[in-house]
FILUM-319397 format. One line per 4 residues: number of its first residue (from 1); their letters; for each residue x, y, z of C-alpha. Coordinates in steps of 0.25 Angstrom, whole numbers, plus 2048, in hexadecimal, padded with zeros to 3 digits. Each point is the difference from the previous one (the first is absolute). Layout:
# FILUM-319397
NUM> A> X:Y:Z ~ ... .
This chain:
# FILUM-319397
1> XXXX> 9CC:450:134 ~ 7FE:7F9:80D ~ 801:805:80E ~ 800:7FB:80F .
5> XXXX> 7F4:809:804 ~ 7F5:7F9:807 ~ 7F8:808:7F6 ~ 805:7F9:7F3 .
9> XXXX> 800:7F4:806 ~ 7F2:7FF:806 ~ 7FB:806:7F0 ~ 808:7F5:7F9 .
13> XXXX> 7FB:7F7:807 ~ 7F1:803:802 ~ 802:802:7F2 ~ 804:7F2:7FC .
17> XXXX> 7F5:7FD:80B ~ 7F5:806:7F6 ~ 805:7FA:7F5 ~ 801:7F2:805 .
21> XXXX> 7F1:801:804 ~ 7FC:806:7F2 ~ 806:7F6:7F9 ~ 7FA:7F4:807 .
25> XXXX> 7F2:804:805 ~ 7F5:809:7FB ~ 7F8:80B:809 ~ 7F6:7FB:807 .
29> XXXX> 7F5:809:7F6 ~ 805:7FB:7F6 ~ 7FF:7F0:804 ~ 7F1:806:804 .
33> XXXX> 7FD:804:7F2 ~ 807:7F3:7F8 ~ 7F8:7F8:809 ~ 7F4:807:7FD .
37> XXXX> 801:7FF:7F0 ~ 802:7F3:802 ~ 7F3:7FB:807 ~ 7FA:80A:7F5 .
41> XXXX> 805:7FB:7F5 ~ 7F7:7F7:7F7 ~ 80A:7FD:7F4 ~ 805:7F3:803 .
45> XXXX> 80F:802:7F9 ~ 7FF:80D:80A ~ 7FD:7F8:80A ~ 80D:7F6:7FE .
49> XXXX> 80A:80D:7FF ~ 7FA:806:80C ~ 802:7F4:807 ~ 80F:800:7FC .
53> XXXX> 801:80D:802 ~ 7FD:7FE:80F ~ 807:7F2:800 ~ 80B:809:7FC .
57> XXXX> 7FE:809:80D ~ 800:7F4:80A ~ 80C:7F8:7FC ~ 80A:80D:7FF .
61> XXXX> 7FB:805:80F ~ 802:7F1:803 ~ 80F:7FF:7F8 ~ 805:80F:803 .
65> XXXX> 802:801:7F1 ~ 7FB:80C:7F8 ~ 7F3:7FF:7F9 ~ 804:804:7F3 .
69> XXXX> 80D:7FE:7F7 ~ 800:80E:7FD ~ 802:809:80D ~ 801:80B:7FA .
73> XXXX> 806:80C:801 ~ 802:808:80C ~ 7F5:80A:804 ~ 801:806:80D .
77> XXXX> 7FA:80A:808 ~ 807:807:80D ~ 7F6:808:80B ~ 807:809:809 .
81> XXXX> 7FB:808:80C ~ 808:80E:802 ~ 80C:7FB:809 ~ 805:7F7:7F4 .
85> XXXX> 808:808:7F6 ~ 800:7FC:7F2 ~ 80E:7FE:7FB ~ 809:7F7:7F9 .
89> XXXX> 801:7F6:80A ~ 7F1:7FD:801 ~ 800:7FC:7EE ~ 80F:7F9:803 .
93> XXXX> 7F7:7F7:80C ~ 7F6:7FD:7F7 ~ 809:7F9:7F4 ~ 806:7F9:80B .
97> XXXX> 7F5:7FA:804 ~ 7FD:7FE:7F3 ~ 80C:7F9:7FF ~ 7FE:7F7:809 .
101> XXXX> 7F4:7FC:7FC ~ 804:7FB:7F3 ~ 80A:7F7:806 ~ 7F8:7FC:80C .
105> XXXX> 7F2:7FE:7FA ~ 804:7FF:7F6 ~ 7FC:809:7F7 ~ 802:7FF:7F2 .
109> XXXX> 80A:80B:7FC ~ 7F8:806:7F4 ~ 805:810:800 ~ 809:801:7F3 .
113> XXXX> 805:80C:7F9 ~ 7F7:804:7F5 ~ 808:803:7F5 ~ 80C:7F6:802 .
117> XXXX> 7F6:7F7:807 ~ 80B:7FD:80B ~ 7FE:7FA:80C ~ 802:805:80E .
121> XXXX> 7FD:7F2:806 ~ 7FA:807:80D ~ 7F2:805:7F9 ~ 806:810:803 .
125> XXXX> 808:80A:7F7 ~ 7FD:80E:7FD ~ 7F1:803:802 ~ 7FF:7F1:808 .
129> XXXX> 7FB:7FE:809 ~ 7F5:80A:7FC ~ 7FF:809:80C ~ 7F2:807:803 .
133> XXXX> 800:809:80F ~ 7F5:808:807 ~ 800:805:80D ~ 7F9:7F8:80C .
137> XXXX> 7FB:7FD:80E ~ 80A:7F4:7FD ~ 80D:7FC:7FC ~ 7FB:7F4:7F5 .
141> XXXX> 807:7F9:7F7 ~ 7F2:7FB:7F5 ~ 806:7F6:7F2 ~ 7F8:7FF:7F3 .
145> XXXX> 807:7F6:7F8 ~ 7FD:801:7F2 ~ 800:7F5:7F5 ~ 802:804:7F3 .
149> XXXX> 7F4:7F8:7FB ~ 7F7:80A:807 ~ 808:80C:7FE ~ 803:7FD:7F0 .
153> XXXX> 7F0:802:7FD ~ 800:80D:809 ~ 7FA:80C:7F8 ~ 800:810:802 .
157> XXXX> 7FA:80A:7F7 ~ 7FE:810:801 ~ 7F1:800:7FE ~ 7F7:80E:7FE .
161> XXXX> 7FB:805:809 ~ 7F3:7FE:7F9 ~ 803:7F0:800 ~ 7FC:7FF:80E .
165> XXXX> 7F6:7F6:7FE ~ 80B:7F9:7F7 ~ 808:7FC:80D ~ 7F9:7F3:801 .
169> XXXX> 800:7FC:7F2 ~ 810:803:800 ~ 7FF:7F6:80C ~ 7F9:7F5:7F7 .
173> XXXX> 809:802:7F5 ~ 80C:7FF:808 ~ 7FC:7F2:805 ~ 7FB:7FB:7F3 .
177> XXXX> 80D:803:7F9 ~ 807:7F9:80B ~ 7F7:7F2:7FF ~ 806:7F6:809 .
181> XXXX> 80F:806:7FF ~ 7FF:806:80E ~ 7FB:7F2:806 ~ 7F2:805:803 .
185> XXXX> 7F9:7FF:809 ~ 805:80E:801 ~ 800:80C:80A ~ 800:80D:7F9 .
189> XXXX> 806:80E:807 ~ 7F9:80A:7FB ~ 807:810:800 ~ 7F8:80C:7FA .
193> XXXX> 807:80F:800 ~ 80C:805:803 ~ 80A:800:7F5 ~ 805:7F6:7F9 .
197> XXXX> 80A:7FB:807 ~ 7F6:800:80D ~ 7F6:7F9:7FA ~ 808:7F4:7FE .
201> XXXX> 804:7FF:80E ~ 7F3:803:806 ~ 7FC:7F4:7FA ~ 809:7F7:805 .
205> XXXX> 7FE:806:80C ~ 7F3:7FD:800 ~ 803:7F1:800 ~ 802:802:80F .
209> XXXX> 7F3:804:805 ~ 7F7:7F6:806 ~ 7F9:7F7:7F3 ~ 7F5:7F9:807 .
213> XXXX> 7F7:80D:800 ~ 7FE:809:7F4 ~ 7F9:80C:7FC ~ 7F5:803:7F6 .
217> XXXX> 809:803:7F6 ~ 809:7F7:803 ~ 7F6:7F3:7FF ~ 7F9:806:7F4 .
221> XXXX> 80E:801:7FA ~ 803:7F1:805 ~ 7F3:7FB:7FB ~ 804:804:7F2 .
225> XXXX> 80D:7FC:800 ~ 7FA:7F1:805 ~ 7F6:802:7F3 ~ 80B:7FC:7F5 .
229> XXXX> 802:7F2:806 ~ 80D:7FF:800 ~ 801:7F7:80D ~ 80A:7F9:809 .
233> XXXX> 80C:800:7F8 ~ 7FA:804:7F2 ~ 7F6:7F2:800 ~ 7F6:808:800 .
237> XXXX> 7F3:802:80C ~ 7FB:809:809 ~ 80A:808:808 ~ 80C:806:7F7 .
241> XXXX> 800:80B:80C ~ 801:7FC:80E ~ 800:812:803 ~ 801:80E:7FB .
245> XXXX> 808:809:80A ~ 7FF:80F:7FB ~ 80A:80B:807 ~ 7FE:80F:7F9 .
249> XXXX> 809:80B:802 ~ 7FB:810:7FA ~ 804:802:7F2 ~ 803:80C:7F7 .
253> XXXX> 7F2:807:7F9 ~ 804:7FA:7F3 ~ 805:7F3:804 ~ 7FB:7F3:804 .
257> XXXX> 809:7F4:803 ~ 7FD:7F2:803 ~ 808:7F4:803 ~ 7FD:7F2:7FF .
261> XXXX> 80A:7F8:809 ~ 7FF:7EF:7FD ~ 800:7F7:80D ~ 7FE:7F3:7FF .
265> XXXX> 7FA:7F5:80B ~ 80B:802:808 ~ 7FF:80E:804 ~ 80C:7FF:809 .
269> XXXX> 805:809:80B ~ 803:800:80E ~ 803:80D:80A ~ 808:7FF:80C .
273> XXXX> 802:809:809 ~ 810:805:802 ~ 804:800:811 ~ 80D:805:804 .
C-alpha cells in the first residue's frame, strides 16, 4: 500500500536505486577477482569465455542494460539504526521500489506463484520481495538478485556432528553435481550451524562479504572446488570457483548444518543508503 510519507518514498526509491545498479554493474571485488582468473588462467577455451564474460561487463555499463537475461528474483536486505521503526510500511516501500524497478530497469518480472505458476508481472507476491532486517548504525537498503541458474544447484544437508571434516567435501559435491548449470565461474556462499532454516540463509548472505580476500579454510575449500575442472562456463580449465565465503552461526550439541548457496560470475548486489 502506498503512502505520502517522505519515508516510503525515500525507501522505494533508493530501493529501485540499488536494484538498478545490481542489475547493470558488478562490485568492484568482484570485477577484481574475474579480472584476476582471467590473466590466471591457462586454458585457452577459458581464456575465450573469460574474455566474453568481461566483454559482457563493458558493453552493459556502456548500454545501461542488465548484464544477464535472468535478473533474478528479489533478495533484499533493510539495516536500520534505533530511530527507525520496523513496520508495515518500511516491506510496502521495498515492493515499491521493486516495482519500479521492473518497469524502469527493466527488470525481468520472474516471481510466479508456485503451484499455479501465475505471474504477478512486478517480480513481488507473498514472500517477494524476500525481506531480510538487522539492526544498524545505518538506514540501508543492500539487493541480492538471484538467477535461478545458480540458485537451482544450491545444496543443504543436516550433517553429524562428527562430519565436520565432511563440510568441504559436501562443498565439492555440491559443485560437481551442478557442472556448468550455474554459469560458472562460480561464487559460492558458504553457512555452517544454526538450523536448518539458518544455514541456508547464512549462505546466501555470505554472498555479500568482500571476495577478493579469503580465509585458510576458505581458499583450501576453493582450491578444491577449482580441482574438478569444470571451467568458465562447464568448457572446462582452471578456475570453476572465483571464492568461497563462509558465514557460521552456533548449532545445537547433535546438529550440524551446512549450506551451499550457487552464485555465478555475476555476483550482483548494490547497497544504498536511505536519506530522508
Amino acid at each position: 500500500m502506498k503512502d505520502n510519507s517522505p519515508l516510503y518514498a525515500a525507501l522505494a526509491g533508493a530501493t529501485f536505486q540499488a536494484f538498478r545498479e545490481a542489475a547493470i554493474s558488478l562490485p568492484p571485488d568482484v570485477l577484481r577477482v574475474i579480472d584476476r582468473a582471467a590473466a590466471a588462467e591457462t586454458n585457452p577455451v577459458a581464456r575465450g569465455e573469460f574474455a566474453n564474460i568481461l566483454k559482457n561487463v563493458k558493453a552493459a555499463g556502456e548500454l545501461g542494460v542488465p548484464l544477464c537475461q535472468d535478473t533474478g528474483v528479489p533478495v533484499v536486505y533493510l539495516t536500520l539504526p534505533p530511530d527507525v521503526p520496523l513496520t508495515q510500511g518500511l516491506y510496502d516501500a521495498v515492493a515499491e521500489g521493486c516495482r519500479i524497478a521492473t518497469k524502469k530497469v527493466p527488470l525481468r518480472p520472474n516471481v510466479v506463484d508456485p503451484l499455479t505458476r501465475h505471474n504477478t508481472g512486478d517480480n513481488t507476491g507473498p514472500g517477494m520481495p524476500a525481506i531480510h532486517v538487522r539492526p544498524g548504525e545505518r538506514f540501508t537498503v543492500t539487493v541480492l538478485p538471484k538467477g535461478a541458474g545458480a540458485e537451482n544447484s544450491s545444496r543443504i544437508a543436516m550433517l553429524l556432528p562428527s562430519h565436520v571434516y565432511g563440510i568441504e567435501g559436501f562443498v565439492v559435491e555440491t559443485m560437481l553435481h551442478a557442472e556448468g548449470k550455474p554459469c560458472p565461474p562460480v561464487f559460492l556462499g558458504v553457512g555452517i550451524g544454526g538450523t536448518f532454516d539458518l544455514a541456508a540463509s547464512l549462505a546466501k548472505e555470505a554472498l555479500l562479504l568482500p571476495v577478493d580476500t579469503m580465509t585458510l579454510f576458505e581458499q583450501q575449500i576453493c582450491d578444491s572446488v577449482n580441482k574438478l575442472g569444470i571451467g568458465p562456463m562447464g568448457q572446462g580449465g582452471d578456475t570453476t570457483a572465483l571464492a568461497v565465503k563462509v558465514k557460521t552461526a552456533g548449532c545445537h550439541t547433535a546438529s550440524l548444518p551446512v549450506a551451499v548457496n550457487v552464485q555465478c560470475w555475476a555476483n550482483r548486489h548494490a547497497t544504498r543508503e536511505v536519506q530522508w
